[in-house]
C-alpha positions in Angstrom: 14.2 -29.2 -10.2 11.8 -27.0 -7.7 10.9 -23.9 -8.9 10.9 -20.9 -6.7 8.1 -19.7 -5.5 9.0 -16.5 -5.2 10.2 -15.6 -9.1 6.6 -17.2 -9.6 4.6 -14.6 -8.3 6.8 -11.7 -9.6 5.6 -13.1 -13.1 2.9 -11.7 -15.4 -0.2 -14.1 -15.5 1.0 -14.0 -18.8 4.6 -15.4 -18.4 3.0 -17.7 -16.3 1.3 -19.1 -19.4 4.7 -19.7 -20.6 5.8 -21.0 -17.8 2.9 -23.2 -17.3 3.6 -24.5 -21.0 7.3 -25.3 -20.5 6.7 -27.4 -17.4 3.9 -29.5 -19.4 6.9 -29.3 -21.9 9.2 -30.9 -19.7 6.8 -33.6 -17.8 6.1 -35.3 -21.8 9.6 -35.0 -22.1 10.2 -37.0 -19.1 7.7 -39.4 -19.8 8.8 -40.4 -23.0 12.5 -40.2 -21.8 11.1 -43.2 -18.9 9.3 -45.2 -21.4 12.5 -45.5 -23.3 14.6 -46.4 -20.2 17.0 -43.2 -20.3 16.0 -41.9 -17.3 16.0 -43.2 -13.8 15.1 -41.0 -11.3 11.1 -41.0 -11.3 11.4 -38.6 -8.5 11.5 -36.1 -11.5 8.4 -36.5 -12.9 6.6 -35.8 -9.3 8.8 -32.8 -8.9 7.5 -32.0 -12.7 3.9 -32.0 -11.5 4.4 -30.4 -8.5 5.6 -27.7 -10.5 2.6 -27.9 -12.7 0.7 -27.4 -9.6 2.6 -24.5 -8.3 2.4 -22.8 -11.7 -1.5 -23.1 -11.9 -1.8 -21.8 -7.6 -0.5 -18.7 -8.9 -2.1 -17.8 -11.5 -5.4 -18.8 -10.4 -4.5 -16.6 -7.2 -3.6 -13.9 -9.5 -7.0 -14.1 -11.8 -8.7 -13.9 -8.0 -7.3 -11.1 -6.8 -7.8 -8.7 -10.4 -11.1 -10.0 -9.5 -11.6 -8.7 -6.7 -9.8 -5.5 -7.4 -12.5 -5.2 -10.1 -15.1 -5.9 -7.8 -14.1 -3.5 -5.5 -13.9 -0.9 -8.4 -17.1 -1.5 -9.7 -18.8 -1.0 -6.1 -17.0 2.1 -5.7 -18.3 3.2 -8.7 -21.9 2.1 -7.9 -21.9 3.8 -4.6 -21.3 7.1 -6.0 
């Protein structure tokens, strides 16, 4: 289950929160699920954590850039 990149950064930083929380969500889900022997595939929990990983990217790269955008505000200010 990949998740695409795209939708991702179309998202608010803050339904990337959400996100964020329903992947963790799913990865104890699957943990559990393989410590009880129902699920196989443990390709699942990598793809989990890759999502994980995805999830955080983007909103750190969001945070960065309203940086920024305030930085560039605030020397535009200044300069005046």
């Amino acid at each position: 289950m990949s998740i695409d990149i795209k939708d991702l950064k179309n998202k608010s930083v803050k339904e990337l929160y959400k996100e964020l929380e329903e992947a963790k969500k799913n990865l104890l889900k699957l943990k559990f699920e393989i410590a009880q022997s129902k699920v196989k595939n443990y390709q699942e929990v990598a793809s989990s954590r890759k999502n994980i990983a995805r999830i955080l990217t983007i909103i750190q790269e969001k945070q960065w850039q309203e940086f920024e955008k305030l930085e560039k505000e605030k020397e535009e200010k200044d300069g005046k």
